[in-house]
Structure formats: structure tokens, C-alpha cells
N, C-alpha and C positions, 0 to 999 in steps of 0.2 A: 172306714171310719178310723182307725187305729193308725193307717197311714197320716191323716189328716191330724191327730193329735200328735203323732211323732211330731210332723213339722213342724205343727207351730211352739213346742217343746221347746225345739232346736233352734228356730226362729228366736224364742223369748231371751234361750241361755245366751244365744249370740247377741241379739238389742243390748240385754245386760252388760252382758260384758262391754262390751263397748266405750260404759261410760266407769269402768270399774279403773282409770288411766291412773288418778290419785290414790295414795294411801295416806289416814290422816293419823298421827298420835297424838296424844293430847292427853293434859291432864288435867282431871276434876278440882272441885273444890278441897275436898278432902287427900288429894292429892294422889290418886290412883291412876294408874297408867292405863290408857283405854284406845284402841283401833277400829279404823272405819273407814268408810269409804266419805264421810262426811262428819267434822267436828260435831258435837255438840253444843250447843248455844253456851253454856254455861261453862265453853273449856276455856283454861288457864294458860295453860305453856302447849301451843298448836304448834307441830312439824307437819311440814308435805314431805312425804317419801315419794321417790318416782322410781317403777317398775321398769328394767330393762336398761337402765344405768349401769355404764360396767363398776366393778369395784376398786377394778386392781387398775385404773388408768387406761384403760380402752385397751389392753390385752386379751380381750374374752377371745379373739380369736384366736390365738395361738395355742397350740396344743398344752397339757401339764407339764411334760417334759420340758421344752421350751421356756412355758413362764418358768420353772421352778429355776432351769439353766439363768436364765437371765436375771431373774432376782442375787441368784447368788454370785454369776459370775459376770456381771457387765460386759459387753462388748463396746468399744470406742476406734474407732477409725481417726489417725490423724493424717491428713493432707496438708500440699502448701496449694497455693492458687496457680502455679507455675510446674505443678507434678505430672501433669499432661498421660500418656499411656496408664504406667504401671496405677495410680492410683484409678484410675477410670477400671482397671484389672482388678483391682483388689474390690471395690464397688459392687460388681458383678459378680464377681465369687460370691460376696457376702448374701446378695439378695438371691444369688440362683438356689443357695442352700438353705432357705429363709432364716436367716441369721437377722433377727433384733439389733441394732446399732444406732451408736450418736457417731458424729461426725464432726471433729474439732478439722477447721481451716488454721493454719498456722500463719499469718496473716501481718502481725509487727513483730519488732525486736523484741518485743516485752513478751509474745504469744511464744515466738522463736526461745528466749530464755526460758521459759516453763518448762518448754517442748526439751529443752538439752538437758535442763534439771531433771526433769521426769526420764529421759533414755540413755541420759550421758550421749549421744550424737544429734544429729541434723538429717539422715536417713527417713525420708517419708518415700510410700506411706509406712505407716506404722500403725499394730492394733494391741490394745491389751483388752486380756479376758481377765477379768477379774484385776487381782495386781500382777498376772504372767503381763510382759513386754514381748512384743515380734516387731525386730524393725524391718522392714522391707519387707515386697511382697513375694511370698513363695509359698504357695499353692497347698505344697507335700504337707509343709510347717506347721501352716494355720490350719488344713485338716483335721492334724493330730493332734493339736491343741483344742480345739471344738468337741473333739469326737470325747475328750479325756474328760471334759466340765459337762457334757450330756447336752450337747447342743447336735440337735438332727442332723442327720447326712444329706438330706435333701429337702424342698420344703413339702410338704403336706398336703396335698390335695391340689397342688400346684399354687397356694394360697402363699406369699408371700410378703413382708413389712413394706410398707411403703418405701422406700427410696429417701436416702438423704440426700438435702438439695447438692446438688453439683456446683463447687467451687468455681468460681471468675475470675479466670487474670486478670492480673492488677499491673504490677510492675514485672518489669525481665529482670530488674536487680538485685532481685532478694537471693540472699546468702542459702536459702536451704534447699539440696541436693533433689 
């Protein structure tokens, strides 16, 4: 008999839950802040909260280490569409050590002058961590630049950032190296 009310216990906490998916705040007339699983008829100012929403931009998976790395110190990868090897190298460094990144394609003259303002050259790929520049790829370099801002050695549970899309050639004429 005790097993029988366990379950249905258990059975009940789980039906419950099930529909506990919204959070409602809401304020009264009197203007009191009040929570639920269901406004009140008489509420004023109604939010839905949704449980299980990341906060920080869909980073919940990355360890603390990592978010805290990346908040402070950006990683950005630039390519041109014509970089062929070395950037396809630098790509795979980044994700085999799960390294957070954006991915600038350097792409017109106007993208190309930012790029020479921002390095003083034409050298891709190139990454800055934070406002540090690394142009070109070298393995030893960007290591110890990661390893310095507290970005992991390796990625974590084999769990790794999605991938930035992979650049297209375009033209064979473009000026950058």
C-alpha cells in the first residue's frame, strides 16, 4: 500500500509539473508584484517568463572559465574568400580547442581597408583576442595568447562551438595575401 501511494505521489509531482512550462508576473491593482503559474484576472502589467532560456545568448554551454574568457576578451577570426589552407588551419585550431569565435570574410575594398586600418597589413588569417592582433597563423602564438586571457587548452567534454560558416570564393583578384 505505501508503495502504491509513493507512485501515485510521484505520478502527481510529475502530471504537475508538466504544465508548470510558464511563469506569469503581473501586477495588481494596487500595484503589487505577484508570481504564478497563472495571472490573475484582475492583473495589470502581465509578463510570461520562460524557464530554461539561456541568459547570456545561448552560452549556457560553455564552461565559466570560457564565458567569463569571452566576455572579456573576444575572439574574431579574419579571412579573405581566397585564403584557402592556412585559414581552413586556423578554423580548426580554434574549434579543436573549443575556442568561441566570429568570423569576419574580408570580402570588398572597403572590408579590405578596415582590415589594413585595424592591422596596418593585408596578412589573413588574422585573430584578435580582445584588442591583442595576431596576423597570420601560428599555432605556438595564438596558444599563448589564449592560454594568457583564460581561454581552455582543449575543449571540454569534447563539447565544442559550432563552427563559422566557411568562406566562398569569389574572385582570384582580390589584393589580400
Amino acid at each position: 500500500m505505501k508503495k502504491f501511494i509513493v507512485l501515485m505521489g510521484l505520478l502527481l509531482i510529475v502530471a504537475t509539473s508538466a504544465y508548470a512550462d510558464n511563469l506569469f508576473r503581473w501586477k495588481d491593482k494596487e500595484g503589487k508584484v505577484h508570481y504564478g503559474d497563472r495571472p490573475a484576472e484582475d492583473a495589470v502589467d502581465t509578463e510570461t517568463k520562460k524557464f530554461g532560456a539561456p541568459a547570456d545568448g545561448g552560452d549556457d554551454d560553455l564552461s565559466y572559465g570560457t564565458r567569463k574568457a569571452k566576455q572579456n576578451f573576444p575572439v574574431t577570426l579574419y579571412v579573405s574568400a581566397n585564403c584557402g589552407n592556412p585559414c581552413e588551419q586556423a578554423r580548426l585550431f580554434l574549434n579543436k580547442r573549443g575556442i568561441p569565435y566570429s568570423e569576419k570574410v574580408i570580402k570588398t575594398d572597403e572590408d579590405l581597408a578596415s582590415f589594413k586600418k585595424l592591422s596596418g597589413g593585408e596578412s589573413v588569417p588574422s585573430l584578435t583576442i580582445g584588442k591583442s592582433l595576431l596576423s597570420g597563423f601560428e599555432a605556438g602564438q595564438w596558444n599563448g595568447e589564449l592560454d594568457i586571457v583564460g581561454y581552455p587548452k582543449t575543449a571540454p567534454y569534447g563539447k565544442r562551438p559550432s563552427p563559422a560558416p566557411v568562406a566562398k570564393p569569389t574572385t582570384p583578384d582580390s589584393d589580400v595575401k
